[in-house]
Backbone atoms as SQL, in Angstrom:
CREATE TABLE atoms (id INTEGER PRIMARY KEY, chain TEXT, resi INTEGER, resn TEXT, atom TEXT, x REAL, y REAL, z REAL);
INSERT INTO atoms VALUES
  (1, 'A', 1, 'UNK', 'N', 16.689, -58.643, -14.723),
  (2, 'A', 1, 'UNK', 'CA', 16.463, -59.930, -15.363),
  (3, 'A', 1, 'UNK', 'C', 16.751, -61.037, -14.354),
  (4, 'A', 2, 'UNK', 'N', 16.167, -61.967, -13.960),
  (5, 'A', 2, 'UNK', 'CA', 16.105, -62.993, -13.277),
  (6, 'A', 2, 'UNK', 'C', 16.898, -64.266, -13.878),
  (7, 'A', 3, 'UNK', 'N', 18.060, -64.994, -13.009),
  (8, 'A', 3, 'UNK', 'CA', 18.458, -66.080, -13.616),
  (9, 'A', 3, 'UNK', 'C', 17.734, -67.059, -13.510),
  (10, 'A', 4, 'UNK', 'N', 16.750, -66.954, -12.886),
  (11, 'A', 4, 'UNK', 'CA', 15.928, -68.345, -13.319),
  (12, 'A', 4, 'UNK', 'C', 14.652, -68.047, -14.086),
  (13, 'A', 5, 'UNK', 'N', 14.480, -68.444, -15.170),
  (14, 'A', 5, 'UNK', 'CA', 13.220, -68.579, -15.899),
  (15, 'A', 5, 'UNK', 'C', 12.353, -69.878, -16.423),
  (16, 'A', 6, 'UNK', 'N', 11.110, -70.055, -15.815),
  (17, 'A', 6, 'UNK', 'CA', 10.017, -71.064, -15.679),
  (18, 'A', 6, 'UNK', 'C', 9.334, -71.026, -16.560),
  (19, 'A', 7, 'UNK', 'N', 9.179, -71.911, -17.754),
  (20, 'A', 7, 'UNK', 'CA', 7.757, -71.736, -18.381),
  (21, 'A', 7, 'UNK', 'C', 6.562, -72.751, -18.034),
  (22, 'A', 8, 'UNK', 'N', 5.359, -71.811, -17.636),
  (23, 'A', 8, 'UNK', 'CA', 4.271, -72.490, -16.936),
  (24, 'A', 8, 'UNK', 'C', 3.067, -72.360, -17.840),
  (25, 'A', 9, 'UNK', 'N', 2.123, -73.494, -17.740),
  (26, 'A', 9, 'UNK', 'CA', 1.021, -72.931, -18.711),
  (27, 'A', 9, 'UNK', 'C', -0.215, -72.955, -17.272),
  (28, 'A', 10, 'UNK', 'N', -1.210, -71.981, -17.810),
  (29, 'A', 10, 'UNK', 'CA', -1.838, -71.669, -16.408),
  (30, 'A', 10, 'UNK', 'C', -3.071, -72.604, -16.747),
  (31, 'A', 11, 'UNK', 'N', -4.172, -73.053, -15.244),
  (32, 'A', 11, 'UNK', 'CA', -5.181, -74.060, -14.913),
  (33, 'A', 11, 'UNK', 'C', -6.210, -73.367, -14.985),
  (34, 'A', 12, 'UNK', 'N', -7.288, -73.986, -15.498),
  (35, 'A', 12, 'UNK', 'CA', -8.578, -73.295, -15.030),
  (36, 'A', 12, 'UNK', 'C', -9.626, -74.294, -14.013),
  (37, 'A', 13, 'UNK', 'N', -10.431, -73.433, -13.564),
  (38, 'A', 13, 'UNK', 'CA', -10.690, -74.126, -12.609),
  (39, 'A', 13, 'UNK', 'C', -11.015, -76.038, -12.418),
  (40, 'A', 14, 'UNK', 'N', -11.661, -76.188, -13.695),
  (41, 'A', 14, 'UNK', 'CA', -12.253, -77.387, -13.912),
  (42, 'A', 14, 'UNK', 'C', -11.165, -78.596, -13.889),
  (43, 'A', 15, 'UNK', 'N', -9.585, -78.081, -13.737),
  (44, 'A', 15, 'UNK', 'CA', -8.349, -79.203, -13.991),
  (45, 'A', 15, 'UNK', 'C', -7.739, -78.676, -12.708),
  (46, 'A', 16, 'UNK', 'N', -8.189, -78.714, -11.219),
  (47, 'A', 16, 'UNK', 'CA', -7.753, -78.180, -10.312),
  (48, 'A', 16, 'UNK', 'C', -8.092, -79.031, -9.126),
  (49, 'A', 17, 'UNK', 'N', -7.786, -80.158, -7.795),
  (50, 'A', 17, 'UNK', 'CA', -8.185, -80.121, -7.140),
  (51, 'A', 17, 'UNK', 'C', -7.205, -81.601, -6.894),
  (52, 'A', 18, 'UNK', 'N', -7.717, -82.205, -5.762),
  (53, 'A', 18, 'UNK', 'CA', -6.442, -83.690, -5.402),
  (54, 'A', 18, 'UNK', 'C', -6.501, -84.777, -7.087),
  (55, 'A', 19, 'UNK', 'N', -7.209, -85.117, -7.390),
  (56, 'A', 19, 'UNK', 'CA', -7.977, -85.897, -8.539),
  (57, 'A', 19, 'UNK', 'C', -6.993, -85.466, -9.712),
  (58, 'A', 20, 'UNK', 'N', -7.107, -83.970, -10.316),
  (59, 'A', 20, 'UNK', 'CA', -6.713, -83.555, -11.252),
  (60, 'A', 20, 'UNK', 'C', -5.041, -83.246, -11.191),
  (61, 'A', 21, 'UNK', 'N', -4.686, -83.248, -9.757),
  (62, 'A', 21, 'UNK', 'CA', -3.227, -82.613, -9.752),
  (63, 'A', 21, 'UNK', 'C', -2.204, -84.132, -9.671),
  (64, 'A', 22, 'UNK', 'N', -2.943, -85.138, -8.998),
  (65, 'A', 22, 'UNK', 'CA', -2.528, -86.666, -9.451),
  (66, 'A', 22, 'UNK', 'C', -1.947, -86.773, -11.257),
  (67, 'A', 23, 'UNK', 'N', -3.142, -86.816, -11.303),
  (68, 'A', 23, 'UNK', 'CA', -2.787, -86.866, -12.884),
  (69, 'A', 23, 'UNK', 'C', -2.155, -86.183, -13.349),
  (70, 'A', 24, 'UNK', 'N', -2.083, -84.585, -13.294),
  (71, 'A', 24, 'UNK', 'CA', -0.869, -83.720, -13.302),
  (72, 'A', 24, 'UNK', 'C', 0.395, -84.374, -13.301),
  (73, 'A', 25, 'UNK', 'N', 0.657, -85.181, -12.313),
  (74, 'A', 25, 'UNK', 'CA', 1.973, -85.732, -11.413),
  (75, 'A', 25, 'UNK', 'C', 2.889, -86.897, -12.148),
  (76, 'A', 26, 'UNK', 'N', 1.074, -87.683, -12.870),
  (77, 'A', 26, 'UNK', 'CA', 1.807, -88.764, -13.659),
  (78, 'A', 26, 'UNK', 'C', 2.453, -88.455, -14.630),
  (79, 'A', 27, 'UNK', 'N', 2.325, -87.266, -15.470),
  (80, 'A', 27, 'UNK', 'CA', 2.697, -86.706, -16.646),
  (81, 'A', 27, 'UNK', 'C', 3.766, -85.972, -16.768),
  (82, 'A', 28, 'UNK', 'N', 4.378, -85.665, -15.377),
  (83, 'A', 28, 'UNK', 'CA', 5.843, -85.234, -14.722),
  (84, 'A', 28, 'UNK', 'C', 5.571, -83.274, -15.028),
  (85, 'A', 29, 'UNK', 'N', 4.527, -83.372, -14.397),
  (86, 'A', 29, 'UNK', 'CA', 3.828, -81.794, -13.986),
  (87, 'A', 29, 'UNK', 'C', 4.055, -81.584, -13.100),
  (88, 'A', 30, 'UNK', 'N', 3.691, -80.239, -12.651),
  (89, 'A', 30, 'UNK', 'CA', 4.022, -79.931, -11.238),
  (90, 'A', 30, 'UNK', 'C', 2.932, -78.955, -11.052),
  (91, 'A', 31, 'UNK', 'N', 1.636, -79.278, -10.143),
  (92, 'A', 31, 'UNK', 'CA', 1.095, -77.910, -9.771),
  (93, 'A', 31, 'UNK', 'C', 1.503, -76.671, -9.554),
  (94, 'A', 32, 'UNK', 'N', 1.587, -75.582, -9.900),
  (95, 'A', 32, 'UNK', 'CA', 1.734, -74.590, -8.981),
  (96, 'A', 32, 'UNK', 'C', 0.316, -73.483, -8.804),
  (97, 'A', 33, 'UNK', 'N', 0.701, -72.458, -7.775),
  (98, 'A', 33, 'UNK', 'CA', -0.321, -71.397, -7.632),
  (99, 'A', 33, 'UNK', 'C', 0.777, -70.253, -7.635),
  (100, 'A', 34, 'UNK', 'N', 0.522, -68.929, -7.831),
  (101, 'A', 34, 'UNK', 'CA', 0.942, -67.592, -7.915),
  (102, 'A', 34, 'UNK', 'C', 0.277, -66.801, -7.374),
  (103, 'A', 35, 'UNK', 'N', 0.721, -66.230, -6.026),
  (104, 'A', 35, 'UNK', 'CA', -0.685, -65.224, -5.628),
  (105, 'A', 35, 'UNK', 'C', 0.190, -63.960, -4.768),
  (106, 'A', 36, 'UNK', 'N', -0.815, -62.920, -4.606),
  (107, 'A', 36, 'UNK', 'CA', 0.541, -61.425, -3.851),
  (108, 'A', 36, 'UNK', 'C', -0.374, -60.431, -4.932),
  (109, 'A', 37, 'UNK', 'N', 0.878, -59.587, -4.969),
  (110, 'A', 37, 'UNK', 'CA', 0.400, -58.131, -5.443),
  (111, 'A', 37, 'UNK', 'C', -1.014, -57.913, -5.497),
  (112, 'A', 38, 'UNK', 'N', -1.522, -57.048, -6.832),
  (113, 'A', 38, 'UNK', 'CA', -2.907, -56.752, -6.855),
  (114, 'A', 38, 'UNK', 'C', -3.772, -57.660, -7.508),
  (115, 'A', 39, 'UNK', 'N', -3.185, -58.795, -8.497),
  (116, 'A', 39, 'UNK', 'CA', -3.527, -59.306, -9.194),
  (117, 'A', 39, 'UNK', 'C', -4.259, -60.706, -8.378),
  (118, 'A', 40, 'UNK', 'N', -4.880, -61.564, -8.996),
  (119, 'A', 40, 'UNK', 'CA', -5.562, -62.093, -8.348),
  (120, 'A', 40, 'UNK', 'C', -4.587, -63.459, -7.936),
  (121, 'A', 41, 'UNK', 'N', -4.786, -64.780, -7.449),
  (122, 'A', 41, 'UNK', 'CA', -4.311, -66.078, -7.659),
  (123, 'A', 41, 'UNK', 'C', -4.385, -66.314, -9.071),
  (124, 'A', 42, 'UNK', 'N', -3.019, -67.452, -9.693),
  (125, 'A', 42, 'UNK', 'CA', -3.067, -67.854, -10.816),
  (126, 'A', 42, 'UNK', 'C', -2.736, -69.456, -10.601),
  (127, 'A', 43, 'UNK', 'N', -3.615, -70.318, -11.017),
  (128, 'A', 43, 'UNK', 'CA', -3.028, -71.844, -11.000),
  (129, 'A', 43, 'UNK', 'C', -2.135, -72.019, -12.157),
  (130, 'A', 44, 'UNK', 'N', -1.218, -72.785, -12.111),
  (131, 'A', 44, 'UNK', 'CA', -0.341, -72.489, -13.237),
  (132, 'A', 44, 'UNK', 'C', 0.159, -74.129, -13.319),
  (133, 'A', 45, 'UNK', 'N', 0.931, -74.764, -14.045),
  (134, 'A', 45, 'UNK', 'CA', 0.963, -76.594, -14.620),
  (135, 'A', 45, 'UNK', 'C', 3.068, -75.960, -14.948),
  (136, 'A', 46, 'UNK', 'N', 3.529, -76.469, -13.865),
  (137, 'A', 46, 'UNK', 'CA', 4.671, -76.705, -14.514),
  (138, 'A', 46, 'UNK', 'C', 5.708, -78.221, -14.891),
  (139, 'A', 47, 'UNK', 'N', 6.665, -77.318, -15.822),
  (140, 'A', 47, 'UNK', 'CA', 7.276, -78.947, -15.913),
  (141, 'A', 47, 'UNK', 'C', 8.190, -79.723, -15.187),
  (142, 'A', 48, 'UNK', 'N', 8.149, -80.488, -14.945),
  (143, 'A', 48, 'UNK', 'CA', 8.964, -81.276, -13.569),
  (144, 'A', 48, 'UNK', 'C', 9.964, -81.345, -13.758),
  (145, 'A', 49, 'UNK', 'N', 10.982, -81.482, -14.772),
  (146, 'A', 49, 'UNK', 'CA', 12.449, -81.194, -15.389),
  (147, 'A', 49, 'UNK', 'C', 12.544, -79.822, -15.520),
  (148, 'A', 50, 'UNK', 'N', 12.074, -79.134, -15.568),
  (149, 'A', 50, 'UNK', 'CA', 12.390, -77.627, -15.583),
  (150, 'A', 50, 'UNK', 'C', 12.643, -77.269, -13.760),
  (151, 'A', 51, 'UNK', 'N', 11.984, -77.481, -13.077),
  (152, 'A', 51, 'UNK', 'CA', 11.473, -77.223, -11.903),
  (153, 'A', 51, 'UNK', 'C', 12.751, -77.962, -11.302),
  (154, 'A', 52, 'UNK', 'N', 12.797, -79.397, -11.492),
  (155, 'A', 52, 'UNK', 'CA', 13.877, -79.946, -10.766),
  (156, 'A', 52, 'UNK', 'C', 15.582, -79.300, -10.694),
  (157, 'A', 53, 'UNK', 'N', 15.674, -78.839, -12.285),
  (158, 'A', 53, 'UNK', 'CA', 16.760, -78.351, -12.618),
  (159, 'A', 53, 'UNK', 'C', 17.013, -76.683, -11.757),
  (160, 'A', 54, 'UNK', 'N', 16.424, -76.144, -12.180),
  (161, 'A', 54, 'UNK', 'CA', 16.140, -75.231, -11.046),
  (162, 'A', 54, 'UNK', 'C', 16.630, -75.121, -9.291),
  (163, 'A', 55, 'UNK', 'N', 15.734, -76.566, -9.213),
  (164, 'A', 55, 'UNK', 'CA', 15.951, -76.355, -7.709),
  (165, 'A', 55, 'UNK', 'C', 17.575, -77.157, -6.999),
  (166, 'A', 56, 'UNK', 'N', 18.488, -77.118, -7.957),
  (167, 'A', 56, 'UNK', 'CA', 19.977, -77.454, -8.117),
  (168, 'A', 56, 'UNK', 'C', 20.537, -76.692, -7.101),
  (169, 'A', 57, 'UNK', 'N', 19.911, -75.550, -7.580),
  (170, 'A', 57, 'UNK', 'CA', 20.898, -74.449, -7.214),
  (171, 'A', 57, 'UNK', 'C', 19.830, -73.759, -5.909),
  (172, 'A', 58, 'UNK', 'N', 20.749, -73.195, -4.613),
  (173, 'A', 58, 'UNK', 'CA', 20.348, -72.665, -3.107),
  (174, 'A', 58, 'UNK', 'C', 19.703, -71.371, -3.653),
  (175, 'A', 59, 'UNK', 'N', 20.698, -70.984, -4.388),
  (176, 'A', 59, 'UNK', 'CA', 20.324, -69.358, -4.897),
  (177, 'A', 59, 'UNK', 'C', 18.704, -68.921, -5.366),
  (178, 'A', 60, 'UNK', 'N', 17.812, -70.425, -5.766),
  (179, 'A', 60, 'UNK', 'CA', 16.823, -70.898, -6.859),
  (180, 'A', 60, 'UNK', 'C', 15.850, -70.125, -5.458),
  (181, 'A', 61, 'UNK', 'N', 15.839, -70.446, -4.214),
  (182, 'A', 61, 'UNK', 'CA', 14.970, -69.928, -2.959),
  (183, 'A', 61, 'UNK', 'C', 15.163, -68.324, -2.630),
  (184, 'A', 62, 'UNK', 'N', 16.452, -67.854, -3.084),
  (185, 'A', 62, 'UNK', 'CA', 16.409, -66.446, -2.573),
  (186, 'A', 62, 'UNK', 'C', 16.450, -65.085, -3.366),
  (187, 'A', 63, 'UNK', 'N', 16.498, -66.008, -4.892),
  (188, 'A', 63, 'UNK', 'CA', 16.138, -64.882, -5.331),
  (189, 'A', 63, 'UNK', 'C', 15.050, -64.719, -6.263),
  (190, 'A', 64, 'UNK', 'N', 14.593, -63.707, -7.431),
  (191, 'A', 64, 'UNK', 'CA', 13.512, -63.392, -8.082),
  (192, 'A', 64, 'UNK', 'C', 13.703, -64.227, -8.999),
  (193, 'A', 65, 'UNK', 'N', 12.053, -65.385, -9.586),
  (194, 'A', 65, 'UNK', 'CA', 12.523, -66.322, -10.386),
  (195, 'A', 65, 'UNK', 'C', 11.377, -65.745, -11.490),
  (196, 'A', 66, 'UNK', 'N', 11.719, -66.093, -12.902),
  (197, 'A', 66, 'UNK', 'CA', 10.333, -65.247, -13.919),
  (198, 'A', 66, 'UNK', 'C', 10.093, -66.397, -14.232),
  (199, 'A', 67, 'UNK', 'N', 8.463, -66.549, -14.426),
  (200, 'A', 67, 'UNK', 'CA', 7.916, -67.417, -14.928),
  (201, 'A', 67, 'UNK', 'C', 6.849, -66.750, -16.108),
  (202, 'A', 68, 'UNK', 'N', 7.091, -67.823, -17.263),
  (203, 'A', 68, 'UNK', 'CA', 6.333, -66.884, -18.097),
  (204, 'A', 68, 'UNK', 'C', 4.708, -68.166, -18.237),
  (205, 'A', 69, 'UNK', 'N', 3.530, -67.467, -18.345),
  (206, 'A', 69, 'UNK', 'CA', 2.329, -67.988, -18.090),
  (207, 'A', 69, 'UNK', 'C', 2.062, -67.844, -19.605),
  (208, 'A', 70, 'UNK', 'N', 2.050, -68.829, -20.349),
  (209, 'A', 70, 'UNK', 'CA', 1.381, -68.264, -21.934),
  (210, 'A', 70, 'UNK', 'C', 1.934, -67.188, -22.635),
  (211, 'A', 71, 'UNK', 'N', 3.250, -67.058, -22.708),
  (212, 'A', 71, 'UNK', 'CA', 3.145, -65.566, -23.107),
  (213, 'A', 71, 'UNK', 'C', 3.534, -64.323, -21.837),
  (214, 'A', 72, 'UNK', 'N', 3.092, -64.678, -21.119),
  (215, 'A', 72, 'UNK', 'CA', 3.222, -62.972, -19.793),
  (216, 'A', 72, 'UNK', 'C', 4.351, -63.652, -19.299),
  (217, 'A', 73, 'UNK', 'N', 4.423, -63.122, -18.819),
  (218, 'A', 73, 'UNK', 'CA', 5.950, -62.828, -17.404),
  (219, 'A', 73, 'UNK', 'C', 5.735, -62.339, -15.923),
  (220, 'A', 74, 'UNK', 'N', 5.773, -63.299, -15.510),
  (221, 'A', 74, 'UNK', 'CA', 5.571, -62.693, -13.919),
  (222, 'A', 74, 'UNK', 'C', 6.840, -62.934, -13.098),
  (223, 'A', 75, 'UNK', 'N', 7.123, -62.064, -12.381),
  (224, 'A', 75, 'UNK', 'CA', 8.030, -61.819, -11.607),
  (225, 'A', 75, 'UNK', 'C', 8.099, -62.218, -10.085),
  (226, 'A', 76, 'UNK', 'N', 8.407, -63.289, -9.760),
  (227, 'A', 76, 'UNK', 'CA', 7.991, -64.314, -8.242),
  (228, 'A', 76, 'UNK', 'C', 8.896, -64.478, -7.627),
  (229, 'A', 77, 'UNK', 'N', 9.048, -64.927, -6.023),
  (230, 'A', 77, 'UNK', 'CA', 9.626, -65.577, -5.389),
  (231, 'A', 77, 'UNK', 'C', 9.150, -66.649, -4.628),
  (232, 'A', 78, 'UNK', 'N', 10.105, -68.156, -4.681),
  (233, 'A', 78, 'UNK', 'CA', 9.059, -69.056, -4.147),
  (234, 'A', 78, 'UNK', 'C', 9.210, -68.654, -2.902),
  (235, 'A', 79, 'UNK', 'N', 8.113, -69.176, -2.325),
  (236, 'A', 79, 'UNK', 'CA', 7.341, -69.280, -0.909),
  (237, 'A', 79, 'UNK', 'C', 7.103, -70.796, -0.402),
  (238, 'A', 80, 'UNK', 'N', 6.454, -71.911, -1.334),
  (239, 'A', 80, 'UNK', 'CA', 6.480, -72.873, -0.375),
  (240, 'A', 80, 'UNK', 'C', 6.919, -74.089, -1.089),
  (241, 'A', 81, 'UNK', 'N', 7.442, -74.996, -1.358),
  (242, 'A', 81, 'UNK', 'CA', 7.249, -76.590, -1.768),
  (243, 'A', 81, 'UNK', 'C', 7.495, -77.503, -1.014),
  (244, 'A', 82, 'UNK', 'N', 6.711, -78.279, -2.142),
  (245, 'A', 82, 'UNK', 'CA', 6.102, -79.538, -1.285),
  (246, 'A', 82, 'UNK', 'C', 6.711, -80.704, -1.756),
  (247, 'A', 83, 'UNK', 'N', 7.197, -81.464, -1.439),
  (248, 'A', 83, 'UNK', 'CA', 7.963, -82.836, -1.746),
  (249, 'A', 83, 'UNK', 'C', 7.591, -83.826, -1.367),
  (250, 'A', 84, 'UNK', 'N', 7.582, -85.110, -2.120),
  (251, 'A', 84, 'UNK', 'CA', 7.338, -86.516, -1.901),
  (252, 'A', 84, 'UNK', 'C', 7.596, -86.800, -0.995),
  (253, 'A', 85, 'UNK', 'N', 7.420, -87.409, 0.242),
  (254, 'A', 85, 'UNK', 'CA', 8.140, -88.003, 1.465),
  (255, 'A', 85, 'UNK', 'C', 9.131, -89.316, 1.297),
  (256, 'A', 86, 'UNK', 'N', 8.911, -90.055, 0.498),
  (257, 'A', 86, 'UNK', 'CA', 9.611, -90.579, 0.421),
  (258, 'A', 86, 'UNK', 'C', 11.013, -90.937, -1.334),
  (259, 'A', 87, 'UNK', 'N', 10.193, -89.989, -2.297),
  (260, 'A', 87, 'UNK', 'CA', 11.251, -90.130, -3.480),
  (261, 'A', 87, 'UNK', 'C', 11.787, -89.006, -3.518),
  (262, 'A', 88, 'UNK', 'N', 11.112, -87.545, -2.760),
  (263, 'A', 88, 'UNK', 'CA', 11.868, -86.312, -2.707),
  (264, 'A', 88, 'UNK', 'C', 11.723, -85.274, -3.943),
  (265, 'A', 89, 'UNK', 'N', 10.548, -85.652, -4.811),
  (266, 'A', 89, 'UNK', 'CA', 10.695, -85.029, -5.814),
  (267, 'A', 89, 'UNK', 'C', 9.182, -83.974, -5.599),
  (268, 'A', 90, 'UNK', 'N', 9.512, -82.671, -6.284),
  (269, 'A', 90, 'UNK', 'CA', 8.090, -81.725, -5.915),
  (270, 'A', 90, 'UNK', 'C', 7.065, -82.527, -6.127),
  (271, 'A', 91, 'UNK', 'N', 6.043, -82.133, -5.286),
  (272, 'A', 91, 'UNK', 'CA', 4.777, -82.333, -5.788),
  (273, 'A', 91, 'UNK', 'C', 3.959, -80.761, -5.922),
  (274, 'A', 92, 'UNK', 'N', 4.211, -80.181, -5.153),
  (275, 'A', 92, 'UNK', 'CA', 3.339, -78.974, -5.446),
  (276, 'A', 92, 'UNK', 'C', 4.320, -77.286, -4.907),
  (277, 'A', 93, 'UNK', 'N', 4.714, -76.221, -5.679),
  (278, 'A', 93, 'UNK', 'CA', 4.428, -75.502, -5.475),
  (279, 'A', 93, 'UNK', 'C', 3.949, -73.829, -5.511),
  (280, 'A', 94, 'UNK', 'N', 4.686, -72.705, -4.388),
  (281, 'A', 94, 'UNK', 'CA', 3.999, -71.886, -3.943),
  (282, 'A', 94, 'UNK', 'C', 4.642, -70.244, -4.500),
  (283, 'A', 95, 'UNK', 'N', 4.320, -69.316, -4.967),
  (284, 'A', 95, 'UNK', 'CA', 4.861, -68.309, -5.584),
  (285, 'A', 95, 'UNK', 'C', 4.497, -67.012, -5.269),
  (286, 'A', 96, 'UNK', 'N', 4.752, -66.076, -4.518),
  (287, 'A', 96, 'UNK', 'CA', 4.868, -65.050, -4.131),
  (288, 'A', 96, 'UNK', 'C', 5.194, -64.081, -5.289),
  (289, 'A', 97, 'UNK', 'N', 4.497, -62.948, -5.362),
  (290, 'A', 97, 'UNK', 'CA', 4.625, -62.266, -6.533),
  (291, 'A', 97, 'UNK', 'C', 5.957, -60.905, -6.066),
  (292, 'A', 98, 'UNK', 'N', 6.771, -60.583, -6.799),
  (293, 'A', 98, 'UNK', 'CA', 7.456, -59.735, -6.037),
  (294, 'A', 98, 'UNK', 'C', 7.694, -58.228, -6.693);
């Protein structure tokens, strides 16, 4: 069981790209993607208070974090984020399946 658990709702293609993830941003979203194992890439919409709280803690980078997509559960480790340059808060990120 993973101490950190994410709930994400996943993107389809048509709400995906610089344009759509803005707006994402205003709404205190957070892009992410999920990609690894056999399964394919997943775009996924998380929440920016969930995400922030999270990233409190050092431990939040090294170990297995579950995010549940609608219902499923996937089992990840982050890989990349991306931060504001100047307010420091995510803007986008990256999830390694583990």
């Amino acid at each position: 069981m993973a101490n950190f658990v994410l709930n994400a709702q996943a993107r389809e293609a048509a709400v995906q790209g610089k344009g759509s993830s803005r707006r994402l941003r205003r709404e205190a979203l957070v892009p992410a993607i999920i990609y690894g194992g056999n399964a394919e890439p997943v775009a996924v919409t998380l929440q920016l208070r969930e995400l922030v709280k999270a990233l409190e803690s050092n431990a939040f980078f090294e170990e297995v974090v579950e995010i549940n997509i609608d219902g499923k559960a996937e089992s990840v480790k982050i890989q990349a984020l991306q931060r504001h340059p100047a307010k420091n808060t995510p803007m986008h990120a990256d999830f390694k399946r583990a």
